[in-house]
Every structure is written in C-alpha cells, then in structure tokens.
N, C-alpha and C positions, 0 to 999 in steps of 0.2 A: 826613504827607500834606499835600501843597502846597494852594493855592487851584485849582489847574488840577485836579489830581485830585478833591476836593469836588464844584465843579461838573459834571465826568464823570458821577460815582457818583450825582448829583441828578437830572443828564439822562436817564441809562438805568434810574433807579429810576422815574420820574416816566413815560417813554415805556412803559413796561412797568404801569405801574399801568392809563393810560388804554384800554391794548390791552386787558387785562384787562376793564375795565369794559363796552368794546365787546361782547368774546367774550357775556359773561354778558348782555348784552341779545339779542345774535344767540340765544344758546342762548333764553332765555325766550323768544321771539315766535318758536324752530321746537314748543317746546313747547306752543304756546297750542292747534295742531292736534291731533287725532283720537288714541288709543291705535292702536297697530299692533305687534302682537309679531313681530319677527323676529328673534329667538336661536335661527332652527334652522338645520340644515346649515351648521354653523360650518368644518368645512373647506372644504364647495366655495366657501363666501362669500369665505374668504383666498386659496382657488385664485384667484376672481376677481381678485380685489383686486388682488394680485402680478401677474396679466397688463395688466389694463387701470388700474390708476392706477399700480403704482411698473412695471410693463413697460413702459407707452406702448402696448400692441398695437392702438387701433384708432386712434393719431393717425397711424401710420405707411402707412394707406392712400390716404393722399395724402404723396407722399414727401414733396416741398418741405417743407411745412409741418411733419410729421412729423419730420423731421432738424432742421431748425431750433430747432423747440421740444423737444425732445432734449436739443440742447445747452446749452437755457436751461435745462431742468429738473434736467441733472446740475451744470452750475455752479452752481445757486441752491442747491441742496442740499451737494455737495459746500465751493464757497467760502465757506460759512456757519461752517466749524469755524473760518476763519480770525477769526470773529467773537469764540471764546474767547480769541485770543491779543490783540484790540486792548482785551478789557472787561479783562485783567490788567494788561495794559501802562496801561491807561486809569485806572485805580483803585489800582495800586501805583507807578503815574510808572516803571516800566522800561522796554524796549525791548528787543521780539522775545525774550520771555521765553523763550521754546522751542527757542532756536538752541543750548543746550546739545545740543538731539538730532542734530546734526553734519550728517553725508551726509544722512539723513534729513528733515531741516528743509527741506534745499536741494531733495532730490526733492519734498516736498511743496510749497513753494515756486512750485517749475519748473512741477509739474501745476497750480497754480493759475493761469499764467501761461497755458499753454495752452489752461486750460477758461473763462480769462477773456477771450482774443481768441476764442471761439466764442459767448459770447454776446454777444460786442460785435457780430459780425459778423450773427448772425442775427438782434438786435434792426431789425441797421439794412435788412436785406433783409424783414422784418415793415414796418419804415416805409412804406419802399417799396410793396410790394406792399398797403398802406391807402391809402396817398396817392399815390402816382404812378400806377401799373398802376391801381390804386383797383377792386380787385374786385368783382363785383355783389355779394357778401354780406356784404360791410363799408358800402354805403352802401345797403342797404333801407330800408322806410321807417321802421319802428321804432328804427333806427340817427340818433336825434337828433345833435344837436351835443354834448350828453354824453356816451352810449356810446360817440362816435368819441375825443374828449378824452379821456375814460377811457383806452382805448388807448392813444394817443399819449402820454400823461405818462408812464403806466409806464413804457412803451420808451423813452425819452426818459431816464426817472432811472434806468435800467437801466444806460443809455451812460454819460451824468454816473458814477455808482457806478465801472463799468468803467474809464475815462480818470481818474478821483482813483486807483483801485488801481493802475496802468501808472504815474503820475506821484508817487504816493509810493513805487515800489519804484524807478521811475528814478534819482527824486533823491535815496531813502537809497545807492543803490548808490556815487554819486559822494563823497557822504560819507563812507562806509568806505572808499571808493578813497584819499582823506585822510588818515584816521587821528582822526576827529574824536571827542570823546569824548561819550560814551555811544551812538554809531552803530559797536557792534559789528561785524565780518566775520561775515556771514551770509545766507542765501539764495542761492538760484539765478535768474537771471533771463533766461532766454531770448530775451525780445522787450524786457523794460525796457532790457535795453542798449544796444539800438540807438535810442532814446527819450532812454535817459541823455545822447546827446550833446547833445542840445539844451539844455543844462544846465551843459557844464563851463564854459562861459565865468564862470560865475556865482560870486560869493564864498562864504565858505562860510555866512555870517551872512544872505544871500539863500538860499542855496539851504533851511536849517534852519525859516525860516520859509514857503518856500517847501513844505516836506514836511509841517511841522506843521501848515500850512491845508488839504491835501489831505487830513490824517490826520483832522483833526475831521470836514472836509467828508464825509469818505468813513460817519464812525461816526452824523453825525449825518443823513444822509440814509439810512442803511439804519434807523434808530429813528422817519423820519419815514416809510419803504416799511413800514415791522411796521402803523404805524398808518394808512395810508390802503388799505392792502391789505383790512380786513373792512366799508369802505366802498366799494371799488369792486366788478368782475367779477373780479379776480384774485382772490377769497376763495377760488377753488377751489383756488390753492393746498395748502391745510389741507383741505378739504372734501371734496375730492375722495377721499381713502380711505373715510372711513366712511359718501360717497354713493354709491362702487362696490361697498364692506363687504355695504351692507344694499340694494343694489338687485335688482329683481326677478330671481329664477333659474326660473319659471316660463315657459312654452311661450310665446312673443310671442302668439299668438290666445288665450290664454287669459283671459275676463273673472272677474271676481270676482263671487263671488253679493253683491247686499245683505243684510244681516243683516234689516234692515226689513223687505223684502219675502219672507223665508224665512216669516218669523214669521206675517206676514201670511197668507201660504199655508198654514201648519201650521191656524193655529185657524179656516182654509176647510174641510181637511180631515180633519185629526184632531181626532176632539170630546173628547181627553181632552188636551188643550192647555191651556195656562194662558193666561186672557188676559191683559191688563197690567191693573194697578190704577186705583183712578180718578184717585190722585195722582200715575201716570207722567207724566213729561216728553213732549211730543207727537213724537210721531216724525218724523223727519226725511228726507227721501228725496233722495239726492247731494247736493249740494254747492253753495251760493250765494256763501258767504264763505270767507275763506282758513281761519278756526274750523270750518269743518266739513273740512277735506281732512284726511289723517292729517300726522304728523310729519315719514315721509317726503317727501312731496310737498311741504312746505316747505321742508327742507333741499335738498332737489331746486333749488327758486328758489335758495336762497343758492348753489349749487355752480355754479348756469350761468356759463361761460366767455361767451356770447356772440358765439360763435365762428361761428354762424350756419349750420353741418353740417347740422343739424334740417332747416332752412328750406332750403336749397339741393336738401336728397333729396326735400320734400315732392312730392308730386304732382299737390295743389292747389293748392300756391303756385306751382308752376311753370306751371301753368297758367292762370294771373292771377289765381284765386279770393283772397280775402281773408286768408287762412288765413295765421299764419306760429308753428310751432309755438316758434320762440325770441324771439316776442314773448309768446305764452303764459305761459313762464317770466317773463319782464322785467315783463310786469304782475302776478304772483303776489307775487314778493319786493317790486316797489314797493307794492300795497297790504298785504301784511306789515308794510312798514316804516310806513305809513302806520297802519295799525291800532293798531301796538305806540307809536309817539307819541300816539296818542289816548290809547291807557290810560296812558299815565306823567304825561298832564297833565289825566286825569281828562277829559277833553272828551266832547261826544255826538257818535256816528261816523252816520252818516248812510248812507253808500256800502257799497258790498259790490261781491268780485271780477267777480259776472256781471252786467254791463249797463253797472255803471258804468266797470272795466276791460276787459272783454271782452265779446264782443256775440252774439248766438245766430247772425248769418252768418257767424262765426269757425267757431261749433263745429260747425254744420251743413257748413261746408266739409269736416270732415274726415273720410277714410274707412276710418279704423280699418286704415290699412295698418301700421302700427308701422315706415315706414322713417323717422320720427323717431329714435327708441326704438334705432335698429340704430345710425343713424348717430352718436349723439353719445359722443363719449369718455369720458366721467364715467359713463354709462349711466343718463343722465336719463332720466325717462319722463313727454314731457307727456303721449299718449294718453291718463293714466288719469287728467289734470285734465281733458279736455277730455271726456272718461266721465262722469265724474263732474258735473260742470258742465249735460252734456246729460241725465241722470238727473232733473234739479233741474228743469230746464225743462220734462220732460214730464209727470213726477209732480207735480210740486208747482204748475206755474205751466198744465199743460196746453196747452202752444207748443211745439207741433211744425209741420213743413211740412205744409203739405197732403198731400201724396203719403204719409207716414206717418202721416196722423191717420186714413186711408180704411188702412192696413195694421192700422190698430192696433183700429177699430171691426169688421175678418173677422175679425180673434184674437179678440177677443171674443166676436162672434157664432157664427162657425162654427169656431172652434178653430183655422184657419189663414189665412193670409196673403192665401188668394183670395176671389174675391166668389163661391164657391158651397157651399152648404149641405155639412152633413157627409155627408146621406145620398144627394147626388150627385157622391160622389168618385171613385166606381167607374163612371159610367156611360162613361166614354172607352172602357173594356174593354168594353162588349157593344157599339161599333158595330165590332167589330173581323170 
C-alpha cells in the first residue's frame, strides 16, 4: 500500500467518522421531543413511502420541477454505486476494478454517463429558475441569504461532481486509446468522447495527472457533499423515507385529542377516576418549546426540503397575512439546533420556539386548511406545529383573539358557540 492509498483510506475513514457524529447528534435532538408510537399499519406506511418518497408522486405535480429532480434523484442514487469501485480502486491503488465484468461494465458505464448529463442538466435549469427567472418562492422573506446559498452550493458541487466525472472518463478514455499502463480498455462512454477531444493534443504525463486531479477532486468532493448534507436542507435526502414511513395516514381534518385535557374531563365527570398524585409533574397543555412537540414533528424540521410548496398553496400567505408554513419548519429545526448546542455546552437556554421564533400572528393566521400538509413532498405536517403552538397560547397563556375569547366564554356558559342561553335554543321554532 503506497502513500497515496494511506492517505485515501485516512480521508474516507476520517470523512465517514465525522458524518457519523453529526447523524448521532441530529438523532439525539429529534429524540429530546415527545413519545409518539407509530408501529402500526406498517404496510400501508411502505405503501406510502414507495409512492411519495422512492416514487416522487407528489413532486411530479408540477412537471418542470418534478422531471428535473427525478433525474437528480435517480443519478444521486444510482451514480452512487460507482462510489464502491473509486473507495477499491482508492485503497488497493487499482484501476476500474470491475471492468473484468466486460460488456456489462461498459453498459453500466454508458448508463452512468447518461444519468450524469441529466443531473448536470437539471442542476443548471434549478440555477436558473433561483437566480435568473428567480421565482417568488425562492426569494420569500424567510428565504435569507443562507437558505438561498444553501441552494446554490449544492447545485453548484452537484455540477463541479458532474464535469470532474465527464473529465476523468474523457481523459481515461484517451489513455487507453494509447495503451498507457495501468489505464486498462474499459467502459463505455457516450458523451466523454466527444469531451475526450479536448484532450488529445495533450502528452500522456499531462493528461495522467490531469485524470488523477479530477479523480481525487471528484472522491474528495462527494466525502465533503456526505458531510455538509446533514447540515444543510438537502438532509432530506436520507430523511425523507422514514419522514414519509411514519407521517400521518389519518383523514387531514382529523385533530388529536390531548391526553391532558381527556384526563381533565374524566375526573369532571367520572368520580371513579384517579386523580394525579401530589408528586405528578404539572401538566402541560400544547406546545411552547421544540421538548414539548413529539419526535415526529422534529424530524419533520430536519426533513424540510425548503422547497417552499407549503407557502406557495397556503391561503394566508397568499393573501398577505403573515403566515408561511415553511418558515414554520425553518424555525423549528433552527431552534432544535439551537437547543441541542445549549445542552452540549451545558449553558442556560433562555428562548423557547413560541415568541421567541414564532409569533401568535403566525399561528392565528392560520386556518386549519391542511393545503400545507397536501402540498409538501416529504408529507411534512406543519398544521399540527402550529395546533399545537396555538393549544399552548390558549391554555396555558390564555391569548387568544378577541373574537375567540367571546367564543370560548358561550362554550362555557351556554354550552355553545352563541351568545344565547341553553334554554332558548328552540325559541326560532315557535315563531314559526
């Protein structure tokens, strides 16, 4: 094993340890939220899953976009196996270990060639359509100078990725056109050929190092995408199965009862009810900080694409109101992340998700239509942050709008909604 292979095996062992450490912090701070058992209807959850995260079936209702990222998603996946053949070649100093498999090599090869000018092509039409066309749901206001970078870097080292893969298969091609050694005859290349000419002017002692710089470049910028991937919005990547797995397959109107307030009601009206002891923990009613939502609902933040689908269907935001349900998500997982740095350096956390990230004319905006919830791919669900959130505000903090503090004082009084007693509910009927 040479010097060049050492350092390989240091690079991809050392890039793979730090990924790791990331993953295990993401998993601890989605675990800090709520218990929530969902191990049931485990086939309709993989029916899901199979449709809307490895199908793609709700990105494709918007074609453009949907074909596009299609192609990014079957190359990311598919060009990925070519990753086994550079960590062998990488770590045993060979070359295109796999082209004993003949024809076979060469169609694989060839397919990679073709699914690699489709994400090149639809990175650079994503560009596009950010920055030039520059769509209204890429520059909202939540859409800082971050979340737009964010973007643009990925697609950016997407391309870089793309043009190192096209430029080391062109310029191996010309060296087995030579007979150079250890640059076996192997592959197929469709499009590197017509690329290779750019190339034969060249010696062969340029063109080798020429190959070998694309070759690092190419291994050492997919070990630096593994690890900036669970720090940006592309986590969904990875997240997205077991956020489609375990997302809600209940009726969209459907609300959850609170446990609290069951309870509550039981030892209202069943006297054979247990109450809580004197040394219960005090009960808590929805949701103030990202520790009270369940685990769901966190990994929900981590999964957001920021893709902005949410905010575009909403009703209120289209409407000027304040509301934008994938700012919702963006400040969940930022004070996540904010939280989960406090605990790791022991500090005192002062802020919490409602007020200090999000504001009660957010949640009051919103009206419980679920075309958030329809619209997003992953099958995020802010509604049931922003449920939850406004639960907290009316129980716990008693801030409500006026218009529902005068709804919620007839429930009380008279059992319903209106300002008139129980026992003139019927008099409509006798002036009849």
């Amino acid at each position: 094993m040479g010097i060049s292979n050492i350092i390989f095996l240091l690079l991809f062992i050392g890039a793979f340890v730090l990924f790791a450490l990331r993953i295990k912090t993401i998993v601890r701070n989605i675990r800090l939220g709520t218990d929530k058992n969902l191990n049931d209807n485990f086939a309709e959850r993989l029916k899901v899953m199979s449709l809307v995260a490895i199908g793609q079936s709700k990105m494709v209702v918007r074609p453009v976009a949907g074909i596009m990222h299609i192609f990014i998603y079957i190359g990311f996946v598919i060009m990925n196996i070519e990753l086994l053949e550079i960590v062998i070649d990488g770590v045993a100093g060979t070359h295109r270990v796999f082209a004993f498999l003949g024809g076979f090599y060469d169609f694989v090869i060839g397919s990679f060639e073709f699914l690699g000018l489709g994400v090149l092509v639809a990175c650079i039409v994503f560009l596009v359509r950010r920055n030039i066309l520059k769509l209204k749901r890429f520059w909202s206001a939540e859409m800082t100078s971050w979340p737009r970078s964010d973007a643009n870097l990925i697609l950016t080292i997407e391309i870089l990725l793309m043009t190192a893969f096209f430029t080391m298969n062109a310029t191996d091609q010309v060296l087995q056109s030579r007979g150079v050694e250890h640059y076996i005859q192997a592959g197929a290349y469709p499009f590197s050929q017509y690329y290779s000419a750019l190339f034969t002017g060249l010696n062969s002692e340029t063109l080798i190092m020429i190959e070998r710089s694309v070759w690092w470049f190419h291994i050492c910028g997919i070990l630096f995408f593994l690890n900036y991937v669970p720090y940006s919005k592309h986590f969904h990547i990875l997240l997205a199965f077991p956020n489609v797995f375990y997302s809600n397959l209940n009726a969209k109107g459907k609300f959850t009862n609170m446990e609290s307030v069951t309870n509550e009601v039981k030892l209202m009206f069943d006297p054979s009810a247990t109450p809580p002891t004197a040394d219960a923990a005090p009960v808590k009613f929805g949701a103030k900080d990202v520790t009270d939502l369940t685990w769901v609902q966190l990994m929900n933040a981590y999964s957001c694409t920021e893709c902005g689908r949410c905010t575009s269907n909403c009703p209120a935001n289209i409407t000027g109101k304040k509301l934008s349900p994938r700012k919702i998500m963006m400040d969940t997982r930022d004070r996540l992340e904010e939280y989960g740095k406090n605990l790791d350096k022991n500090t005192p956390d002062t802020k919490s998700l409602l007020h200090d990230y999000i504001t009660p004319e957010e949640l009051w905006a919103c009206t419980s239509c679920n075309a958030c919830v329809e619209a997003c791919p992953v099958n995020i669900d802010p509604l049931s942050i922003i449920v939850d959130l406004r639960r907290n505000l009316v129980m716990e903090e008693s801030n409500a709008p006026a218009a529902l503090a005068g709804m919620f004082t007839n429930v009380e009084n008279n059992g319903a909604p209106w300002q008139f007693a129980q026992a003139d509910r019927l008099n409509w009927a006798n002036e009849a």
